[in-house]
C-alpha positions as CSV (number, residue, x, y, z in Angstrom):
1,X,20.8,25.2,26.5
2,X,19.6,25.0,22.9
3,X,20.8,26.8,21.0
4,X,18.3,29.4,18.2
5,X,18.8,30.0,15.1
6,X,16.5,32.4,13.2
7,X,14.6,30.9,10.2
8,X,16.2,30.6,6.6
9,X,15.1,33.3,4.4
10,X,12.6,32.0,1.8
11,X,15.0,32.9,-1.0
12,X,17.6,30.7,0.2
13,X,15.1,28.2,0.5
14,X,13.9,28.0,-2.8
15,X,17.2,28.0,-4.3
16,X,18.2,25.0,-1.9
17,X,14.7,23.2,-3.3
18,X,15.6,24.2,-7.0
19,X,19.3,22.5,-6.3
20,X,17.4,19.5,-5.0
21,X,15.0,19.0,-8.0
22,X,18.2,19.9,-10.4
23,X,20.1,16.5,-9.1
24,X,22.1,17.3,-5.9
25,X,21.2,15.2,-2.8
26,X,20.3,16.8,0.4
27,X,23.3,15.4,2.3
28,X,25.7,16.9,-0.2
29,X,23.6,20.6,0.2
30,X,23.8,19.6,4.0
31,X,27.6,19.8,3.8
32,X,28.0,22.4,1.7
33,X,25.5,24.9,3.5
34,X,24.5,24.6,7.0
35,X,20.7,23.3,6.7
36,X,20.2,19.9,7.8
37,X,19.3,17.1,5.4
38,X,16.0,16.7,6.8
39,X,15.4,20.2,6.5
40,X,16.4,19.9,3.2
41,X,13.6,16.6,2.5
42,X,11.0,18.8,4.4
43,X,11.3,22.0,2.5
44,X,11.2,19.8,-0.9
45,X,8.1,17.8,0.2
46,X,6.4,21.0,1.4
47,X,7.5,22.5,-1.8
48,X,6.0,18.9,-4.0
49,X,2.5,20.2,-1.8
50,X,2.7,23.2,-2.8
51,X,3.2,22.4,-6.6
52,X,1.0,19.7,-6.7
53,X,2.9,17.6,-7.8
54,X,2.7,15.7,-5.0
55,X,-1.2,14.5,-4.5
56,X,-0.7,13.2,-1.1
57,X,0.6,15.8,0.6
58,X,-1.5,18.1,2.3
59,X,-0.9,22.1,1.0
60,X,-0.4,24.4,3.5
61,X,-4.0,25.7,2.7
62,X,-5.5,22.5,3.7
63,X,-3.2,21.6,6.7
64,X,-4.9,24.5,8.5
65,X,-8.0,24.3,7.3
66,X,-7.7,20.8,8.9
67,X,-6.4,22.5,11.9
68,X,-9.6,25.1,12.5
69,X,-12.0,22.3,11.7
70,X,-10.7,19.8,14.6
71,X,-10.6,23.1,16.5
72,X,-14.2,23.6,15.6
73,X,-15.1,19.9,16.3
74,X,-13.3,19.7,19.8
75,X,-15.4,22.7,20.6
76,X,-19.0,21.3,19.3
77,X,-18.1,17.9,21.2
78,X,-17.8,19.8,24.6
79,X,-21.1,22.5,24.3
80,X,-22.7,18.6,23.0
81,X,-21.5,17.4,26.3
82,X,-22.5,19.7,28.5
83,X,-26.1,19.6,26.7
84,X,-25.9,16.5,27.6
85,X,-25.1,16.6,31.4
86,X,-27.8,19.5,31.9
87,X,-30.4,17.2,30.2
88,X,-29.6,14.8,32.4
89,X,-29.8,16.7,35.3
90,X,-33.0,18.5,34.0
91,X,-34.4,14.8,33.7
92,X,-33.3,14.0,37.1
93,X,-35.3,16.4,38.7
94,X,-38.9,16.0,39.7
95,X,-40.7,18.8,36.6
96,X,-37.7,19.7,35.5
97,X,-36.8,22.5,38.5
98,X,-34.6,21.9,42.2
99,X,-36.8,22.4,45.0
């Protein structure tokens, strides 16, 4: 069974990040308290996003703006594809109607 744990409090968070940029590793904060050193890299690289200090990373503004637009896209490419079948169809039949 796996086992929950509720989500960090954003406080705690940021002070883990500020301990981070001020020199300690993530493995030492990952003994210390009970986060995870990859929890620990995420938070700071979501964190670098968010800053901008980090130009490659997408901020969580973008990330789902990115999300609704493939959302969007995925929707266009099936109403495109079912304009497409009922052309087809259409042009299948003699005048455009069934008889």
């Amino acid at each position: 069974m796996t086992r929950y744990r509720p989500a960090y409090p954003p406080e705690f968070r940021r002070q883990m990040i500020d301990l981070v940029r001020a020199g300690r590793t993530p493995e030492e904060l990952s003994r210390e308290f009970e986060p995870s050193a990859a929890s620990l890299v995420g938070w700071v690289r979501r964190a670098y996003a968010e800053d901008g200090t980090r130009p490659d990373a997408m901020t969580a503004a973008e990330h789902d703006e990115l999300a609704r637009l493939r959302c969007e896209n995925r929707q266009l490419r099936q109403e495109q594809d079912t304009l497409a079948k009922a052309t087809a169809w259409l042009a299948a039949s003699p005048n455009g109607r069934t008889n």
